[in-house]
C-alpha positions in Angstrom: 22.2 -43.2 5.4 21.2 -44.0 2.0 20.5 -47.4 0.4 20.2 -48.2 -3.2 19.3 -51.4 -4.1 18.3 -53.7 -7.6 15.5 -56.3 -7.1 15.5 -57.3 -11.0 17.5 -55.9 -14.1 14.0 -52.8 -14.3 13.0 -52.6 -10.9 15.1 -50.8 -8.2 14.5 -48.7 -5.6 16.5 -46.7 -2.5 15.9 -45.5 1.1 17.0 -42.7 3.0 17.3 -42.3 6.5 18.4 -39.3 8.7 18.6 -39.2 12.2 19.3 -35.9 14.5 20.8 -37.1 17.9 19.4 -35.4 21.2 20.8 -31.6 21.8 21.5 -29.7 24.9 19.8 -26.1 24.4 19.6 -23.4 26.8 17.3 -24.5 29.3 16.9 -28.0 28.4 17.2 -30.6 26.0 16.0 -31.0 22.7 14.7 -34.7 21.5 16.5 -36.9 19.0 14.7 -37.2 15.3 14.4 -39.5 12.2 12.9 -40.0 9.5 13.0 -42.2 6.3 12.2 -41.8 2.8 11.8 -44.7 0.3 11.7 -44.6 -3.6 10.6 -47.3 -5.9 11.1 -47.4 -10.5 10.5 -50.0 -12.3 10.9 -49.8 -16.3 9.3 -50.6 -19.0 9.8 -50.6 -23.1 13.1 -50.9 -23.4 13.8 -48.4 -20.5 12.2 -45.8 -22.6 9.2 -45.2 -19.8 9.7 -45.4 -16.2 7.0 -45.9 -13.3 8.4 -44.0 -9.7 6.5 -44.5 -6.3 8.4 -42.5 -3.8 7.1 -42.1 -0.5 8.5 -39.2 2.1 8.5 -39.6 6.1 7.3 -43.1 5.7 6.9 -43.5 9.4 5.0 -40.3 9.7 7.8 -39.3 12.2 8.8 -36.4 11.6 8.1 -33.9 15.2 10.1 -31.6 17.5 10.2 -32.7 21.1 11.8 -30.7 23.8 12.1 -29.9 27.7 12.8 -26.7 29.0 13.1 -26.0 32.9 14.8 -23.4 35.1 13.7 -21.8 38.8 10.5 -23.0 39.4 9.2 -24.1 36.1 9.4 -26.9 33.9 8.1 -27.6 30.2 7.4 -29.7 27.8 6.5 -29.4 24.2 5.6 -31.6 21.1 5.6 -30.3 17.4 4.1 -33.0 15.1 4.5 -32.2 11.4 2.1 -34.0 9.1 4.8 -34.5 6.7 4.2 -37.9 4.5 4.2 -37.4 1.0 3.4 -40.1 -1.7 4.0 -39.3 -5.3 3.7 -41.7 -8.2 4.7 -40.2 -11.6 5.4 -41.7 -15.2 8.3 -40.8 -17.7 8.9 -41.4 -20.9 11.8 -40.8 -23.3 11.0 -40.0 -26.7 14.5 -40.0 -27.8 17.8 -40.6 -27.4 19.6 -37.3 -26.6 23.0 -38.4 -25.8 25.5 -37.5 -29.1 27.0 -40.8 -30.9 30.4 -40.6 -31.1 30.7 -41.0 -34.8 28.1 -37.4 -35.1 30.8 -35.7 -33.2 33.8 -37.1 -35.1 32.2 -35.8 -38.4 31.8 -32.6 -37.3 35.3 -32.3 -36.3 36.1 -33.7 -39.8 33.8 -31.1 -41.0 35.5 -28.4 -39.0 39.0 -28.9 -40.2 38.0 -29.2 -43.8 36.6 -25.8 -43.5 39.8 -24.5 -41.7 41.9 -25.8 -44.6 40.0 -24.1 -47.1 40.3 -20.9 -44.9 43.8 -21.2 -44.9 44.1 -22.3 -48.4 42.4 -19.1 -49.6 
């Protein structure tokens, strides 16, 4: 599942959740899992620089959890995964890198003026 949301016109964020139902395996059964990430940005200076606080396995959830048994045994076992992750980062954009429409429409100009003289010669 994943959740994007808009708290104010520079600050957003999202969550993700996944889940893992439980599974039959050969001798046993295999617990369910989940987890769930969250991300937040807010922006700043005319969207030119961006804060991001993103946090992974927010629950600290994240383990493997099974039972085995068969003819006169039975089993079970817990992997725990210390997983969680935060990360806070800045970027800025120094520039606009997207091409204005007019920038391309003179180049095309450009273009076929050349081709005419091409052909003209």
């Amino acid at each position: 599942m994943l959740a994007n949301f808009m708290l104010s016109k520079s600050f957003s964020g999202q969550i993700t959740a996944r889940y893992s139902s439980p599974q039959i395996i050969a001798q046993g059964l295999k617990q369910q899992k989940y987890s769930i990430d969250m991300g937040l940005r807010k922006t700043f200076l005319d969207r030119n620089l961006s804060v991001n606080l993103n946090v992974r396995d927010l629950l600290n959830s994240n383990k493997d959890k099974s039972t085995t048994s068969g003819t006169g045994f039975s089993q079970t076992s817990e992997s725990f995964f210390h997983t969680r992750m935060i990360n806070l980062s800045l970027s800025f954009n120094f520039g606009n890198s997207k091409v204005k429409r007019t920038d391309v429409k003179k180049k095309q100009k450009n273009q076929d003026l050349e081709d005419m003289d091409d052909i003209e010669q």
